[in-house]
C-alpha positions in Angstrom: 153.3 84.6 115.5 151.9 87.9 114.9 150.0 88.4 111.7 149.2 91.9 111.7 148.3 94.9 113.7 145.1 96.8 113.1 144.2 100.2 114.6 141.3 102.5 115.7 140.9 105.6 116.9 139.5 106.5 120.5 138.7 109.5 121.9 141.7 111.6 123.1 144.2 109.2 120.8 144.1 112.0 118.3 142.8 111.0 114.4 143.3 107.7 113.3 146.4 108.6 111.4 148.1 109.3 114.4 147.0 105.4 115.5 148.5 104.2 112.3 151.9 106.1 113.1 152.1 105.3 117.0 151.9 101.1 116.0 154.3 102.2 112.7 156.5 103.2 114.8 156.7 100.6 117.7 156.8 97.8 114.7 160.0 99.5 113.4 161.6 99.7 116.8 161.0 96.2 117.2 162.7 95.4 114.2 160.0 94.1 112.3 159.1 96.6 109.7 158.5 95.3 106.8 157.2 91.7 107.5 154.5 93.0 110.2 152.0 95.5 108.6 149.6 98.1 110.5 146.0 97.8 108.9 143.5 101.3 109.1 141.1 100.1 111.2 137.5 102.5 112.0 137.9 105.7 112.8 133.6 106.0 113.8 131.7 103.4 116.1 130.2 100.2 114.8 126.5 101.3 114.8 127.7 104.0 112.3 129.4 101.8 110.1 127.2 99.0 110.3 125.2 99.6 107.0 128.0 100.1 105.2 130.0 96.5 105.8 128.3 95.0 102.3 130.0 98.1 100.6 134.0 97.7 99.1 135.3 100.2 100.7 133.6 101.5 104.4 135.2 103.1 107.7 137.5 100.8 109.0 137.6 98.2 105.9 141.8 98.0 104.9 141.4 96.3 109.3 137.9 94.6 108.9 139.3 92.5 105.9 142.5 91.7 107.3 141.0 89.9 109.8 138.5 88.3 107.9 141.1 87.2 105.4 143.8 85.7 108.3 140.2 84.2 109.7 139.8 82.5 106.7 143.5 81.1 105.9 144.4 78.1 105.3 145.8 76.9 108.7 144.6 74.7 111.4 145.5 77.0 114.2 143.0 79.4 116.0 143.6 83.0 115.2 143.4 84.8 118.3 142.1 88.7 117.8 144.1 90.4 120.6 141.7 93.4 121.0 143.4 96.2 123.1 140.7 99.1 122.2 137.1 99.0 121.0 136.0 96.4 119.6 134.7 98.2 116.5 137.0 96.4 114.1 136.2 92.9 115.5 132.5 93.4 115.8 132.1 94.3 112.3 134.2 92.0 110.8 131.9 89.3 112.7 128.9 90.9 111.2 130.8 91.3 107.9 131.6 87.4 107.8 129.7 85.2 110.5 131.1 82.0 109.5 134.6 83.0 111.4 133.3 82.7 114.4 134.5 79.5 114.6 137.8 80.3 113.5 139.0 83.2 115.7 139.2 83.9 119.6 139.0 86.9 120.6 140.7 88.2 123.8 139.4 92.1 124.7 141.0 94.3 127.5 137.8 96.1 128.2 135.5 96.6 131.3 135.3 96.9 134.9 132.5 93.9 134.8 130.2 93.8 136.8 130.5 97.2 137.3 129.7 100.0 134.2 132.5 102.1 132.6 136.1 101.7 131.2 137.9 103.6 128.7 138.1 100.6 125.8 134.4 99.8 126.5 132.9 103.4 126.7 134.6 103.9 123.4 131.8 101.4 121.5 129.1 100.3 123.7 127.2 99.0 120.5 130.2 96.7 119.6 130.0 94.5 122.7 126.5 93.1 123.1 126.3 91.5 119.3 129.8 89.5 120.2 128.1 88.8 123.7 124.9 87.2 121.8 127.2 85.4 119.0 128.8 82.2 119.6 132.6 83.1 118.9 134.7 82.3 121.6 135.2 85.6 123.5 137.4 86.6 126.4 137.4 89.8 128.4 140.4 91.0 130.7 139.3 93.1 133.4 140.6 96.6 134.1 138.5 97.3 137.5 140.1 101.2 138.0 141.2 101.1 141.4 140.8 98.1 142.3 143.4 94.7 143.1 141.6 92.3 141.1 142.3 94.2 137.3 144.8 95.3 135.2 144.6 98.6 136.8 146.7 96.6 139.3 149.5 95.9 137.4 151.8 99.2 137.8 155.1 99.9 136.8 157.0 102.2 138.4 159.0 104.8 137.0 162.3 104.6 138.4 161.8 100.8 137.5 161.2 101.7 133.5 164.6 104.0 133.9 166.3 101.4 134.9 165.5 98.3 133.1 164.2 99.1 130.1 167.0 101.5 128.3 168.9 99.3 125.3 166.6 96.7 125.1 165.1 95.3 122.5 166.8 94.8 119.0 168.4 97.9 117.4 167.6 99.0 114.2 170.3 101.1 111.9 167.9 104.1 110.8 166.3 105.9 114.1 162.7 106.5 114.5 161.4 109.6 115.8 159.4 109.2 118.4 156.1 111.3 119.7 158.2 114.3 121.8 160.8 114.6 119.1 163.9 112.8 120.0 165.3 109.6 117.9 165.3 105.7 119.0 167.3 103.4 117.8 165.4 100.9 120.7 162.2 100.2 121.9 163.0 100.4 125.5 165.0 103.7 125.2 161.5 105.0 123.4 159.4 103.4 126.4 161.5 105.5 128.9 160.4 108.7 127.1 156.5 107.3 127.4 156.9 107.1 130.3 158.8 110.3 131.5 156.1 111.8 129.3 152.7 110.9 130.9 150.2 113.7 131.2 150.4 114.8 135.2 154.2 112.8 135.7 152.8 109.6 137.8 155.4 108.0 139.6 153.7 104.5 138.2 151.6 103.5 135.3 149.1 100.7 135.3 150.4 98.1 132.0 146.6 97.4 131.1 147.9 96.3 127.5 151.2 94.0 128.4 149.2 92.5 131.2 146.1 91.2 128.6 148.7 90.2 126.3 150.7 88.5 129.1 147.6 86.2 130.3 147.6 85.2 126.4 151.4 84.1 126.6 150.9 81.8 130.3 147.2 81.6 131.2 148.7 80.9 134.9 149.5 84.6 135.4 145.8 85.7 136.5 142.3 83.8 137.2 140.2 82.2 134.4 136.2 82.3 135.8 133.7 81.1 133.1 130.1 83.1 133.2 127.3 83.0 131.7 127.1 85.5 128.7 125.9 89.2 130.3 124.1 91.7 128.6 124.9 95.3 128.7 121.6 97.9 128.6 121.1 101.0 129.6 124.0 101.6 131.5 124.4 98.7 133.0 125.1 95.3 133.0 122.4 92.5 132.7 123.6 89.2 134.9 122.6 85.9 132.8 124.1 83.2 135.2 122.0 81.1 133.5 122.9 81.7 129.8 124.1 78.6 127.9 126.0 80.6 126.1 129.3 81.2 128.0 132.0 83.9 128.4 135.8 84.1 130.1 136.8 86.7 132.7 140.4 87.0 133.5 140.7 88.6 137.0 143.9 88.5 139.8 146.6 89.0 137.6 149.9 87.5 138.8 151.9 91.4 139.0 155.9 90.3 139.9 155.3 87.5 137.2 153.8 89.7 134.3 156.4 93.0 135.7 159.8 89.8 136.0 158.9 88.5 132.1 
């Protein structure tokens, strides 16, 4: 079940606003509009915000106390925090209310471990290491640019999108506009126009969101290693083999299974 979306902005996404509408708009196209809300998530980085968490209202707080409130519900399942960005939102909310710690998993798209970099890391550096040193149970899904054994590696080609995706998904009675102008009454006629709309026209795109989201749905579609807990300083990462505290990489993702489901 999906409780919620929250949002933040990166660099290059355009204000946070424009995050809000871009996740408004995919809910409606999935036909879930008005039972799954979007939540304002931070638009600054967690070392900025930080001082403010005590306060009622803060950068990021409609997102920080969503989570900390679906944390806290009354159910006996584990909320899992799909982060597909920084992990502003989810690092605060830690810092915010400690005790749910126990009570989430969180599964972050982010880094090329063990090598520096990556757009979702470099976006909050600050965010990662007090997660790393908590004891919430924390997963990171590797991107590895360029390389076989990340996300990176799970591409979809073009003419592929053209041809599969256009109708699917439910369809709703009153069109969304979408980002280039044009009307959808579907999410996968909208997904062709992403994708006929990438800056520089690649023939493929690397799915780095599906495919984190996908290893969530059937664990068996990519490699679970357990680590001990690294440390990232000054620009790079600190091995900790050692560390009783432990980590999950996901690595090898399983492409023709993620691209057939």
């Amino acid at each position: 079940d999906v409780e919620g979306i929250t949002v933040n902005r990166t660099v290059g996404g355009g204000g946070i606003d424009k995050h809000v509408e871009e996740a408004e708009r995919v809910v409606r196209l999935c036909a879930l509009h008005p039972q799954v809300k979007v939540y304002k998530g931070a638009s600054g980085n967690y070392e900025d915000i930080l001082a403010h968490v005590a306060e009622p209202e803060f950068d990021g707080s409609q997102a920080v106390d969503f989570i900390i409130d679906r944390a806290k519900a009354d159910d006996a399942r584990e909320l899992v925090l799909m982060a597909i960005g920084k992990l502003t939102n989810v690092a605060l909310a830690l810092k915010k209310a400690p005790s749910i710690a126990n009570k989430v998993r969180i599964v972050w798209l982010g880094s090329n471990y063990p090598e520096p970099g990556e757009y979702n890391f470099e976006n909050d550096i600050p965010a990662l290491n007090p997660i790393l040193e908590s004891e919430v149970p924390f997963e990171m899904v590797m991107v590895r640019y360029g390389k076989p054994s990340g996300t990176d590696a799970v591409k979809a080609r073009l003419e592929d999108i053209r041809r599969i995706m256009p109708g699917k998904g439910p369809s709703i009675s009153t069109p969304v506009a979408g980002r280039h102008g044009a009307t959808f009454s579907t999410f996968g006629d909208y997904s062709v126009e992403l994708f006929e709309n990438f800056p520089g026209n690649p023939t493929d795109r690397s799915l780095f969101d599906m495919a984190a989201i996908a290893i969530v749905k059937n664990p068996a579609w990519a490699e679970r290693v357990t680590i001990g807990a690294p440390r990232f300083a000054n620009g790079k990462w600190i091995n900790r083999p050692r560390n009783p505290r432990k980590i999950v990489i996901w690595e090898n993702f399983d492409r023709e299974e993620i691209m057939q489901d």
